[in-house]
C-alpha positions as CSV (number, residue, x, y, z in Angstrom):
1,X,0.0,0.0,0.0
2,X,3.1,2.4,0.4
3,X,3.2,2.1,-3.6
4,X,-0.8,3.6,-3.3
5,X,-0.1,5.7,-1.1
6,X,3.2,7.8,-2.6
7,X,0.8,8.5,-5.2
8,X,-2.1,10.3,-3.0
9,X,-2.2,13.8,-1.7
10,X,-4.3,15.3,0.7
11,X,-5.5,17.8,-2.4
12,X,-6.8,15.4,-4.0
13,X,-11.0,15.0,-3.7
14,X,-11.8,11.9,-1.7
15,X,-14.2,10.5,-4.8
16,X,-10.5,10.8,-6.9
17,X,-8.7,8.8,-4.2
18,X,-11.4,5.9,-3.9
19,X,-11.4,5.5,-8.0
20,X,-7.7,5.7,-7.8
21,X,-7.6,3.2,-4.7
22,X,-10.2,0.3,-6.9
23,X,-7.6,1.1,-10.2
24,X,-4.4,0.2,-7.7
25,X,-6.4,-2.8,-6.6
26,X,-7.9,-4.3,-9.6
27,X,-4.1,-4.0,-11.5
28,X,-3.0,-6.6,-8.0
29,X,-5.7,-8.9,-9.0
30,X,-4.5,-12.7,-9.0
31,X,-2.6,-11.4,-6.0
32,X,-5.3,-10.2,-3.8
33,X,-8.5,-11.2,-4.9
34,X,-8.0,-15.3,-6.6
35,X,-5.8,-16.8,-4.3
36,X,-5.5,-14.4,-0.9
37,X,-2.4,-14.5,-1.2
38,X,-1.6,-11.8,1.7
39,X,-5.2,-12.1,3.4
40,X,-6.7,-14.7,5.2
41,X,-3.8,-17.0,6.1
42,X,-3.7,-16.4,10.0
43,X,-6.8,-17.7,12.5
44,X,-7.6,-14.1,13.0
45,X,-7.7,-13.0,9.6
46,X,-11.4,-11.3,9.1
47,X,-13.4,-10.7,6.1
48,X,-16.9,-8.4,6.5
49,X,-19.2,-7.8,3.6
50,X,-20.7,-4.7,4.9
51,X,-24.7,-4.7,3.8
52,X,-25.3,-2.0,6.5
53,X,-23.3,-0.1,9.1
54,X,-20.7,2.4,9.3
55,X,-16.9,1.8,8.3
56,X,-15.1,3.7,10.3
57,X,-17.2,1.8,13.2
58,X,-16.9,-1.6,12.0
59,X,-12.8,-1.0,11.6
60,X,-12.5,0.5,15.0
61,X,-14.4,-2.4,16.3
62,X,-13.2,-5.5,14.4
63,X,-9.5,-4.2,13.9
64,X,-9.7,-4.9,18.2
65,X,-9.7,-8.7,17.9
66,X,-8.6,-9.4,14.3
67,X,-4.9,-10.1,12.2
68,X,-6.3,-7.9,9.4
69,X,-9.1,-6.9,8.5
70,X,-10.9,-6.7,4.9
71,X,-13.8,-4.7,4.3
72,X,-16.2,-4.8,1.1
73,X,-19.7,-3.4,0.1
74,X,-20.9,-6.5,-1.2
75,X,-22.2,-4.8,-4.3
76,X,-24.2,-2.1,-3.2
77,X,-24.6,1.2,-4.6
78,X,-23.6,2.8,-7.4
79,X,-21.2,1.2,-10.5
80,X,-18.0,3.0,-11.5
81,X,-16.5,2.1,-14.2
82,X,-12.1,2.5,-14.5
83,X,-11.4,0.7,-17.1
84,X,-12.4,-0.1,-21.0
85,X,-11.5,-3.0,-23.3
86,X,-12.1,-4.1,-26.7
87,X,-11.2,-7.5,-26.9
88,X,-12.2,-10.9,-28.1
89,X,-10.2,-12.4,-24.8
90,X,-12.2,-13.0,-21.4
91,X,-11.6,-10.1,-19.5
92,X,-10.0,-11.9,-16.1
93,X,-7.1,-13.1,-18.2
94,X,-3.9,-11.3,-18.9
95,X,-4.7,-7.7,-20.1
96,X,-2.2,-5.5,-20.9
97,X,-2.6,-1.6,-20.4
98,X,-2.2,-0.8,-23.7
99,X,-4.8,-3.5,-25.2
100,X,-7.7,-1.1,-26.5
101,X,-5.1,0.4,-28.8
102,X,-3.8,-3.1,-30.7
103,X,-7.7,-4.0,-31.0
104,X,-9.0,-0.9,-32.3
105,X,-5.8,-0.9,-34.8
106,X,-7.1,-4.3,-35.2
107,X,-10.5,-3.9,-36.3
108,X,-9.5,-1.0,-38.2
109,X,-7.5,-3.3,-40.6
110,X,-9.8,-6.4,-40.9
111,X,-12.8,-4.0,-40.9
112,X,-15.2,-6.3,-38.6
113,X,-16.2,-4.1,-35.9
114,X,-18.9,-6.4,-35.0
115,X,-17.0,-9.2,-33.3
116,X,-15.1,-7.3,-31.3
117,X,-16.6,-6.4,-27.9
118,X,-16.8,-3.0,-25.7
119,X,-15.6,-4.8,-21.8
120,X,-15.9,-1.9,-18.7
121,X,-14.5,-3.0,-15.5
122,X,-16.0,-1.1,-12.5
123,X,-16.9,-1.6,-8.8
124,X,-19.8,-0.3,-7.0
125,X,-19.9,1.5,-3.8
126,X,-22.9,3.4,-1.8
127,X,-20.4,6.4,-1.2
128,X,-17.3,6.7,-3.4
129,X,-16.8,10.5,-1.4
130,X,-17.1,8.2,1.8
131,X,-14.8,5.2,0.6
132,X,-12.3,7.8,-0.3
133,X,-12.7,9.7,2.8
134,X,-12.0,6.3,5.0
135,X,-9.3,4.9,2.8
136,X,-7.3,8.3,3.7
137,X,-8.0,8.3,7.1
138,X,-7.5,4.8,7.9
139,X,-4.0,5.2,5.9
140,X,-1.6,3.7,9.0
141,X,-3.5,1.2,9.0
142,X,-3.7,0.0,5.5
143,X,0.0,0.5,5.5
144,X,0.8,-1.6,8.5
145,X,-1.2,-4.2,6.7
146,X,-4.1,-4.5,9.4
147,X,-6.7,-3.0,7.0
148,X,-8.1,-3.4,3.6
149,X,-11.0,-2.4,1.5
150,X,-12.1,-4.8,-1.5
151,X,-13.8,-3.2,-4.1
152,X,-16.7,-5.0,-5.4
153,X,-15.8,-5.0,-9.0
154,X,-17.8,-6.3,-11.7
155,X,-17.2,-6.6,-15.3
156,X,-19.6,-5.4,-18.2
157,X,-19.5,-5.9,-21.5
158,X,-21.6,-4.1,-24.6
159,X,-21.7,-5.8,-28.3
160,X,-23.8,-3.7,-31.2
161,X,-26.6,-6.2,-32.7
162,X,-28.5,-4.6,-35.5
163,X,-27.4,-0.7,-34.2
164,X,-28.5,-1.7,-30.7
165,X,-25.8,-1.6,-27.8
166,X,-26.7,-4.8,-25.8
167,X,-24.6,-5.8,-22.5
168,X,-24.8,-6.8,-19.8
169,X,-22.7,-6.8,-16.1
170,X,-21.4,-10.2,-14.6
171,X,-19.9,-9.3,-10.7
172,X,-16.7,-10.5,-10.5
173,X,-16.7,-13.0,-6.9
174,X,-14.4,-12.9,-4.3
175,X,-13.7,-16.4,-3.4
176,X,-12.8,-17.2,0.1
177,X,-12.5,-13.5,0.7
178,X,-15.8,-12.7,3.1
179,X,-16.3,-14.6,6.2
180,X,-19.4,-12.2,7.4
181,X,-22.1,-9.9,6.1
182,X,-22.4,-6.8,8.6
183,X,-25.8,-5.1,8.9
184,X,-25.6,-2.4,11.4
185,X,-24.0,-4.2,14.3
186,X,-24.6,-7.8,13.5
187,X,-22.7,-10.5,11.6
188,X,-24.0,-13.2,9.6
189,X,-21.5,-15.9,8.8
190,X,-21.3,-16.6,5.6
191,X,-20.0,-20.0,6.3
192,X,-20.3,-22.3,9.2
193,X,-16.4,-23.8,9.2
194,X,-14.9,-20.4,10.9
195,X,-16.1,-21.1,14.5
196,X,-13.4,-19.1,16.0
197,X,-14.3,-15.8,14.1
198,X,-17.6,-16.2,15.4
199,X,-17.0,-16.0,19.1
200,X,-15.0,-13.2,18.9
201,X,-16.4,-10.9,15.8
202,X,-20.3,-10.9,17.7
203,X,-19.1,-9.5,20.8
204,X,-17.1,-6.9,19.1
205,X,-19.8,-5.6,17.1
206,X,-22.3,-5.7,19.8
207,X,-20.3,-4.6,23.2
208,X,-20.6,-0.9,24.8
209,X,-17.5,0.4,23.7
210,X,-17.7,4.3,24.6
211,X,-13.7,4.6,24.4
212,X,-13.6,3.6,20.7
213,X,-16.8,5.3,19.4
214,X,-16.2,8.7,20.3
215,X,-12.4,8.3,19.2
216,X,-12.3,9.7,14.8
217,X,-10.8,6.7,12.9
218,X,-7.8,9.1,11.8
219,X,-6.7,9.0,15.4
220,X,-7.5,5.5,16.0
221,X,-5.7,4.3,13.4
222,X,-2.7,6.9,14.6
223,X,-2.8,5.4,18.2
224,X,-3.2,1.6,16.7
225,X,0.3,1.8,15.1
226,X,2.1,4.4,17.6
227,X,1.2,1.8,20.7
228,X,0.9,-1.4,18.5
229,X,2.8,-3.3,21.8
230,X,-0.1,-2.3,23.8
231,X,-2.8,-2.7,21.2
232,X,-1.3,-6.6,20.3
233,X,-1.9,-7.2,24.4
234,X,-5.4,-5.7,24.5
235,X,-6.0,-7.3,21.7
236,X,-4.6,-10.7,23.0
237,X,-6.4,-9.8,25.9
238,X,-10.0,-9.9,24.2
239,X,-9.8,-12.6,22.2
240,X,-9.7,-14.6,25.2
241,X,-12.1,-13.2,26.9
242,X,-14.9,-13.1,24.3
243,X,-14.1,-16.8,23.6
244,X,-15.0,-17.6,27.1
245,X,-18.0,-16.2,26.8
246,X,-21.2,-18.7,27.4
247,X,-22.6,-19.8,23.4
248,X,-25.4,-21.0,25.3
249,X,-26.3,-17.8,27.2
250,X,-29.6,-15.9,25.9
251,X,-29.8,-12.7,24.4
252,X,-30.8,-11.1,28.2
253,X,-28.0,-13.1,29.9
254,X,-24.9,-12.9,27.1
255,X,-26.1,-8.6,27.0
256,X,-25.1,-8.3,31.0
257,X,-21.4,-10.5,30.0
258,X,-21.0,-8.1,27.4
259,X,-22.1,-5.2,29.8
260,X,-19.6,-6.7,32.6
261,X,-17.1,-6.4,30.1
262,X,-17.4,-3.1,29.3
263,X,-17.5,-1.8,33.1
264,X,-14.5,-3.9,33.3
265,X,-12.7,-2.2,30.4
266,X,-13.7,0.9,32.0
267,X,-12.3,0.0,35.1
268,X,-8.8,-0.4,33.7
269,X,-9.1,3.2,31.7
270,X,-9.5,5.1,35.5
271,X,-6.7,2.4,36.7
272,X,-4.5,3.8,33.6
273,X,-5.0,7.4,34.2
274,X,-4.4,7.1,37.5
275,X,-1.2,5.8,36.6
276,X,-0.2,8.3,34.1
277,X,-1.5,11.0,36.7
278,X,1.2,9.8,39.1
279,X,4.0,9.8,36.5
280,X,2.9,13.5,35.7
281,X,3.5,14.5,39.4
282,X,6.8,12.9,38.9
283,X,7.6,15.0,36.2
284,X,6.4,17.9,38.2
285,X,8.3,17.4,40.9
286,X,11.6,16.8,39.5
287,X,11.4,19.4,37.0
288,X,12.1,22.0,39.6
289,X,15.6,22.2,41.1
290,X,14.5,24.3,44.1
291,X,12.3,21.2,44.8
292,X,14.9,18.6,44.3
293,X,17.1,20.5,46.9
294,X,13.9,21.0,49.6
295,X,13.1,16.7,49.0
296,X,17.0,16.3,49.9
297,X,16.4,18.5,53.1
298,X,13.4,17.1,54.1
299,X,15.0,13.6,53.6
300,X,17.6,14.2,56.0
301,X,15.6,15.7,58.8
302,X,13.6,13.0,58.8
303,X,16.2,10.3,58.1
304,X,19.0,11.9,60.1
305,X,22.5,12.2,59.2
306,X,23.0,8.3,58.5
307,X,21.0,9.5,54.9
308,X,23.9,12.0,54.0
309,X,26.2,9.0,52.9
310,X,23.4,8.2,50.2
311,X,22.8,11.2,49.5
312,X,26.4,12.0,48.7
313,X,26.5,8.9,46.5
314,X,23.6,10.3,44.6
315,X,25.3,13.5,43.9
316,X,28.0,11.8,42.1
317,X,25.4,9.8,39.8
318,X,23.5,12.4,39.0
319,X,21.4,13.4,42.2
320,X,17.9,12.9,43.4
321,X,17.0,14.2,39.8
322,X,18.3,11.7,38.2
323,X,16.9,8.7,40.9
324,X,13.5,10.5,39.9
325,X,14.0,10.6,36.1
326,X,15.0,7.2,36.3
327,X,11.5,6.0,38.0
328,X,9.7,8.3,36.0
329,X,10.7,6.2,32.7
330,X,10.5,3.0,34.5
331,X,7.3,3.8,35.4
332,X,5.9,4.9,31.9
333,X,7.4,2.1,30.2
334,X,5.8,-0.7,32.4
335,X,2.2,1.6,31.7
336,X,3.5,1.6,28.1
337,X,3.8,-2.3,27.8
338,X,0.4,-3.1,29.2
339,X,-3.0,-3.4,26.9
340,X,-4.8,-0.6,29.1
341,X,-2.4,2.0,27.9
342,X,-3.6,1.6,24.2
343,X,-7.1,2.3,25.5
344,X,-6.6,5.2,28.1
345,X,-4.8,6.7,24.8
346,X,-7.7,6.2,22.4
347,X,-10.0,7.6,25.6
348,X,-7.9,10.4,26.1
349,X,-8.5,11.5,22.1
350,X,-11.7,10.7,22.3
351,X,-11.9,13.0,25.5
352,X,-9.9,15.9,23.8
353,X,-11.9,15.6,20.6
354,X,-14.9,15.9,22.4
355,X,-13.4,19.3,24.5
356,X,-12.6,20.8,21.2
357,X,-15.8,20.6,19.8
């Protein structure tokens, strides 16, 4: 996706970078859309065919628990076409770019327009300004290769019969690429083999997740790679526990798990900034010489004079300040390395996006 990306400016309209986006995508077609080459070979590998719902939802959701995820439209909306063919070769083999000119040469010099065929690749979306809207913001992601979108392409192609233009469009299927269809905050599983999806992609979609929602994808996505050693533990974290969740429970009783959950994730957040309030003191205090020498002072009144040794010690490594500094990073790196730091970060956006507006 760097390749895509090099090529994308934040000038260009969003309807621009979606057409642009399904152009890069169909040219890496036996790569990414026959075989899977790069999707779908790890457990947690998720497909969604999105019927109904929100994007940038269902990526800040999903991306929580899965490897990578894919996201399509499953055909709905409105057909754009990219690319035209005349040719008297099935349009998913080998094309080269420069095909249209040898055929119209072609026809030109055997003079039998009629046999050759008019063949428009396209792909159909219910928002192209909102495709390219999310494929900008969702840009670290798509890079780091947790994200994709796959257009729903189709293929059409247009013959004159007695002066009449007669065609017709033929979708071009995705095999083995969509393990769900999403409407709203629901998944239907396409196919019954993926148990494991199942008992962790439901509770995602369905749990209280004010942290997340509130959060703009641009950030989450941001956050996702910045803390990615936190995010992998969180995410670690869930999968777990939203596979020992109860299949047998009821609607009522798996809604208070999923609730339980929640207040649990929320418990960690205040845990979290509680923690990152106490390394900001630290800061505070040690960022003030005057204070360093008052702690020292203190320190020895209390202690007596058997601290002054220490003390002296201290001095020659770099003081009280640097015994402070010293915790301070300690402190923030052990936050840094657990999976509630990833989500006190996406609730402190969340919180300042909020504040500005």
């Amino acid at each position: 996706m760097r390749r895509f990306y090099r090529h994308v400016s934040p000038q260009d309209p969003p309807e621009e970078v979606a057409r642009r986006y399904a152009v890069y995508f169909w040219d890496d077609y036996k790569a990414t859309l026959t075989d899977r080459a790069r999707i779908g070979t790890h457990t947690f590998d998720v497909g969604l065919g999105v019927r109904r719902g929100s994007f940038d939802v269902i990526t800040k959701r999903v991306s929580l628990i899965s490897d990578t995820l894919l996201l399509s439209d499953d055909w709905r909306g409105k057909y754009h076409e990219i690319h035209r063919y005349r040719s008297d070769k099935p349009i998913l083999g080998d094309l080269p770019t420069n095909y249209l000119g040898v055929a119209e040469a072609a026809r030109k010099r055997d003079g039998y327009a009629e046999a050759w065929d008019d063949r428009y690749v396209g792909f159909t979306t219910p928002d192209l300004a909102g495709l390219g809207t999310w494929i900008r913001d969702a840009e670290p992601l798509l890079r780091a290769g947790l994200a994709w979108y796959l257009p729903s392409y189709s293929v059409r192609t247009q013959r004159l019969e007695d002066g009449r233009a007669v065609g017709r469009a033929k979708p071009v299927k995705h095999k083995n690429a969509i393990d769900f269809l999403v409407e709203g905050r629901r998944a239907i599983e396409v196919s019954g083999d993926r148990p494991v999806k199942s008992r962790v992609v439901r509770p995602v979609l369905e749990i209280d997740l004010p942290f997340i929602d509130g959060v703009g994808l641009r950030d989450f996505s941001r956050i996702t790679v910045e803390e990615f050693g936190s995010y992998e533990r969180l995410r670690s974290h869930l999968r777990q526990t939203f596979d020992r969740l109860d299949q047998a429970h009821d609607a009522v009783q798996s809604e208070r798990e999923l609730a339980r959950i929640g207040l649990e994730i929320e418990g960690h957040i205040l845990d979290c900034r509680d923690e990152m309030a106490k390394v900001r003191s630290t800061r505070a205090v040690a960022a003030s010489g005057a204070v360093v020498g008052t702690v020292s002072a203190t320190l020895v009144a209390v202690h007596g004079p058997a601290l002054l040794p220490a003390l002296g010690i201290l001095g020659a490594t770099g003081g009280l300040w640097g015994v402070i500094q010293a915790m301070n990073q300690n402190s923030l790196h052990a936050i840094r390395r657990g999976p509630w730091y990833y989500v006190w970060a996406l609730d402190r956006a969340e919180k300042r996006r909020r504040a500005r507006g």
